[in-house]
Steps between C-alpha positions, in 0.01 A plus 500: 500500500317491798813541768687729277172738515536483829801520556516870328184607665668495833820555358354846340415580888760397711769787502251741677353218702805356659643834526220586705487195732859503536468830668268407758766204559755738594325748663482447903138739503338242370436169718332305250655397177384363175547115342598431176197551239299199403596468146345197316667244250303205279648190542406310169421783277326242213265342774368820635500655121257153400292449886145517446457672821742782636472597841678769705429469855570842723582531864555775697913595505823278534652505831866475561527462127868409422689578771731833443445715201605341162603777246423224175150466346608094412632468876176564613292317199679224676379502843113480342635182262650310864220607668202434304583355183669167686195507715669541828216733592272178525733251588722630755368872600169413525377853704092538455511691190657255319294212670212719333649537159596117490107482584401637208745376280328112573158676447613592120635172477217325597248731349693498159688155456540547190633832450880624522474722778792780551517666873713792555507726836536836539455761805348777449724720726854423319756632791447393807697503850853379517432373881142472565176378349196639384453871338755740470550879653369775265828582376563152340140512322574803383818415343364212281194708384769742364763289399341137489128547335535172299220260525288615267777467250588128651108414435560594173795261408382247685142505360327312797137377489435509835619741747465439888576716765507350811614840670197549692281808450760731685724494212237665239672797478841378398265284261335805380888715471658210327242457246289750500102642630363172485164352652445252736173380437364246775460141384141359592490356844741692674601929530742646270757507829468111520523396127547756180484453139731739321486587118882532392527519085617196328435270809213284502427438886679748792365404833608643886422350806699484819810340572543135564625580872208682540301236378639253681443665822118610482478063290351638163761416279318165353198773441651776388743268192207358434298786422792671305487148253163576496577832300770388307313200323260748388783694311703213410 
């Protein structure tokens, strides 16, 4: 039940959406054009219905998603199954997001051998650029906030227990438009900009901090995943 859900949320949105990122693909005025949507798909729908723990893990938008524009909701589902559900993210990608999320995938494991543990990723800007990296033009944002406002209703189906964004604090406001005026309330030891606690209904622990590569760069990361454990075991 889980895929099908899915399956007609974006299915309910994709006429206007593709219609509209189709015309920016044919139109010369614009220099920039839009990926394929990030459209998620549950591998074994019984193990994620029975984990213990759920978590959805955000970044910030998929680059390059797809290759050219794929007018089929299941097409796409697919490229998130090869991609992330055979784990080629971790074993053969390996870019320093996904060195992050593998991270704190072995600090669940570790800090919860016992439980089933479920991991899904998500971005938190869907669309992003068909032949560059990192966020996308106006125009393309505003697009999916029109046409594309799903993620509240994927939180929903997929129930998570912990949400982490690891979009960095620049990405609030698509946060905030995606799911609506929430707070970021600094967790103890560091400013709300560093490390956030959000309260999203139904989910038991939603933390943002920065992203991996950013983390990597200024050597926090150990720090920082600790710290967000830290918060989590006190929920869990």
């Amino acid at each position: 039940m889980i895929n099908s859900k899915l399956f007609q949320l974006y299915q309910d949105h994709w006429d206007s959406l593709f219609r509209e990122l189709k015309h920016i693909n044919r139109n010369p005025e614009f220099t920039i054009n839009p990926a394929n949507p990030l459209l998620l798909k549950v591998g074994d729908e019984k193990a994620y219905t029975e984990a213990d723990i759920r978590v959805m893990i955000f970044g910030q938008e998929p680059n390059t998603w797809g290759g050219h524009l794929r007018d089929n909701v299941a097409e796409v589902q697919l490229i998130y199954k090869d991609f992330f559900l055979t784990n080629y993210c971790f074993d053969t990608y390996k870019r320093p997001f996904w060195n992050g999320v593998n991270q704190l995938r072995h600090l669940f494991w570790n800090q919860y051998p016992k439980a089933k543990v479920e991991f899904y990723w998500n971005d938190i800007i869907k669309v992003g650029m068909a032949n560059d990296k990192g966020m996308p033009p106006h125009n393309i944002q505003q697009i999916e906030l029109k046409h594309f406002k799903v993620i509240q209703q994927e939180i929903e189906i997929l129930k998570p227990d912990v949400i982490i964004f690891l979009s960095g604090p620049d990405y609030d406001w698509f946060i905030k438009q995606q799911i609506g005026e929430i707070n970021f309330n600094a967790i103890e030891g560091y400013s709300a900009r560093q490390m956030a606690r959000l309260e999203i209904p139904n989910v038991k622990t939603a933390i943002r901090t920065y992203h991996p590569g950013y983390l990597k760069r200024s050597s926090n990361t150990d720090g920082y995943f600790n710290s967000i454990m830290n918060e989590i075991n006190q929920s869990l």
